[in-house]
C-alpha positions in Angstrom: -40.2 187.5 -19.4 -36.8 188.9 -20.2 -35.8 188.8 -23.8 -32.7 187.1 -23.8 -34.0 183.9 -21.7 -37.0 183.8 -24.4 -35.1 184.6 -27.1 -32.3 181.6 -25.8 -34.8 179.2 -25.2 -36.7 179.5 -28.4 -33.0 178.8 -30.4 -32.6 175.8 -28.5 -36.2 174.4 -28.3 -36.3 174.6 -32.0 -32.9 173.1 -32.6 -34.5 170.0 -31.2 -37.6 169.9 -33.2 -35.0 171.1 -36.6 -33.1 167.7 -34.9 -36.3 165.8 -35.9 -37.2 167.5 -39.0 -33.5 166.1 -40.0 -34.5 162.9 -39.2 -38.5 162.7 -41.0 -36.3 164.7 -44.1 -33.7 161.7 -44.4 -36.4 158.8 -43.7 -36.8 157.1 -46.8 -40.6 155.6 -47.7 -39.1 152.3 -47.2 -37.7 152.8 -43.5 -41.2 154.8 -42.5 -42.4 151.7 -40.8 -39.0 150.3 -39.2 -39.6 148.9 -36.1 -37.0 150.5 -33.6 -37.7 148.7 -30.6 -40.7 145.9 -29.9 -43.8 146.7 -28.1 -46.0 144.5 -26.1 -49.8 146.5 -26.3 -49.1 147.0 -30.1 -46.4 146.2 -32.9 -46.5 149.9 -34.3 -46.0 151.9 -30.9 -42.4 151.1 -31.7 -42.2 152.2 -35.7 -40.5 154.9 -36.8 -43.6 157.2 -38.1 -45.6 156.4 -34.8 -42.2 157.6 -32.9 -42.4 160.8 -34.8 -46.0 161.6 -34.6 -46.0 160.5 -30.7 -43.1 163.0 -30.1 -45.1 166.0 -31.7 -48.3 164.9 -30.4 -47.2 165.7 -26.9 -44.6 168.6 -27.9 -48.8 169.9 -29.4 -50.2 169.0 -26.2 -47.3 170.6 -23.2 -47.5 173.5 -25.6 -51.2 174.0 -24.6 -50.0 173.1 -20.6 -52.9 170.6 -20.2 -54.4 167.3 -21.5 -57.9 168.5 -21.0 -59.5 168.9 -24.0 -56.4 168.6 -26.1 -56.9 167.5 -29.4 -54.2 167.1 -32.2 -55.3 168.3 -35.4 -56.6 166.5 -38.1 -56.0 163.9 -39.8 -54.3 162.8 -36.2 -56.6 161.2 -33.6 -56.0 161.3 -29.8 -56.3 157.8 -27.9 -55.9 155.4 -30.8 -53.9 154.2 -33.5 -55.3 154.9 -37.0 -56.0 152.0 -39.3 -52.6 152.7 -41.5 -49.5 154.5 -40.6 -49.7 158.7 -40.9 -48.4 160.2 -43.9 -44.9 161.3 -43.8 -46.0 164.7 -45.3 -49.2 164.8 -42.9 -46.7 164.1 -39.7 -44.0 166.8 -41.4 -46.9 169.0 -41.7 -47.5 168.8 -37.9 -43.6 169.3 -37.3 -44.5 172.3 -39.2 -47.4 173.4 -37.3 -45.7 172.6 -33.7 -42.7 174.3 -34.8 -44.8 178.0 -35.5 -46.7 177.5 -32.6 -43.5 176.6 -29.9 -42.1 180.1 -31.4 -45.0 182.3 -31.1 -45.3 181.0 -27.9 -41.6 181.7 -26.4 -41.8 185.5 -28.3 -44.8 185.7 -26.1 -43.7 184.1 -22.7 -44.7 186.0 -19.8 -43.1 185.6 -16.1 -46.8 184.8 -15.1 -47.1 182.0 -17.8 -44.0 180.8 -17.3 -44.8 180.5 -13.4 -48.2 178.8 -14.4 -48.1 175.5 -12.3 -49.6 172.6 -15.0 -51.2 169.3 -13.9 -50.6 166.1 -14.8 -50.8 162.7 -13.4 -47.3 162.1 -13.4 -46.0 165.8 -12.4 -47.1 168.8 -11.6 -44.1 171.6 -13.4 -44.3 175.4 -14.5 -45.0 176.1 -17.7 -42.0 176.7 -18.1 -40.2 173.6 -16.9 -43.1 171.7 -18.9 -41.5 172.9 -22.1 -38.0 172.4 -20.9 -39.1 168.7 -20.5 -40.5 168.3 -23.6 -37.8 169.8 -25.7 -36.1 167.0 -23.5 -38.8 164.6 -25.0 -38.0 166.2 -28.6 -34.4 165.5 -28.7 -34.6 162.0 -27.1 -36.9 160.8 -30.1 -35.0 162.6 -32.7 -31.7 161.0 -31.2 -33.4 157.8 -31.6 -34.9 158.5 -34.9 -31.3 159.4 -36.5 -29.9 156.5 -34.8 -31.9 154.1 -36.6 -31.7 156.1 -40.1 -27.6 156.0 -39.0 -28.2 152.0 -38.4 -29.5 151.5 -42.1 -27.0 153.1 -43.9 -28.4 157.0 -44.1 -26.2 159.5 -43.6 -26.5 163.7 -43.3 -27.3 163.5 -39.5 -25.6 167.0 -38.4 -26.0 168.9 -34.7 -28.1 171.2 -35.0 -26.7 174.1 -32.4 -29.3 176.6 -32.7 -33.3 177.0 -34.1 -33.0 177.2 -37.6 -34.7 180.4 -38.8 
């Protein structure tokens, strides 16, 4: 794949995960289990740490391009809510790993992985258009997060126009 396109969309891609580092960075201990919206199946699907660790949990998973035998790493569980809320450092810490791993992979791209068609039940995209849509998924939960944090009185949001490297 040419340079520039992976070089471009690496600076974006990571501005939106540096967008939700901003956010986890400004959340206070006290605002890690805000509830930004109410969820029927379970209270804590709409808290701010579950937000977090949901949006990198799936940014983990389109980065592999399948669900099969995905597994987040530990101390993250796939299919369940743990008993208490993740760490902020632990979910951070999986920002961090995400965050490597999305750049190794775009200085890496090739045209044939990028054309790689990846199934799941809801669509069926390239590689590539997998991780347009979940830099999509990034920035929409950072928004959100920041939102919130903006809500309760925290300020230092900024735009964040390119990966910060």
């Amino acid at each position: 794949m040419n340079a520039l396109w992976k070089n471009s969309l690496w600076k974006q891609y990571g501005a939106a995960l540096d967008t939700l580092d901003d956010a986890l960075t400004l959340c206070p201990d006290a605002l890690w289990e805000t509830v930004l919206w109410q969820d029927d199946e379970d209270a804590r699907y709409g808290q701010f740490w579950f937000i977090a660790y949901h949006t990198l949990f799936w940014t983990d998973l389109f980065l592999g391009g399948s669900y099969d035998g995905f597994l987040p790493p530990a101390p993250f569980v796939r299919g369940k809510l743990p008993d208490q809320p993740y760490s902020k450092s632990d979910v951070q810490h999986y920002l961090k790993t995400c965050r490597e791993k999305a750049k190794a992979m775009f200085e890496g791209l090739t045209d044939e992985r990028a054309r790689q068609v990846c199934v799941f039940q809801w669509m069926e995209p390239t590689y590539l258009e997998l991780q347009l849509y979940a830099m999509r998924h990034i920035q929409e939960h950072a928004a959100e997060l920041n939102m919130i944090l903006g809500h309760r009185g925290i300020t230092g949001q900024d735009w964040v126009a390119t990966a910060r490297d």
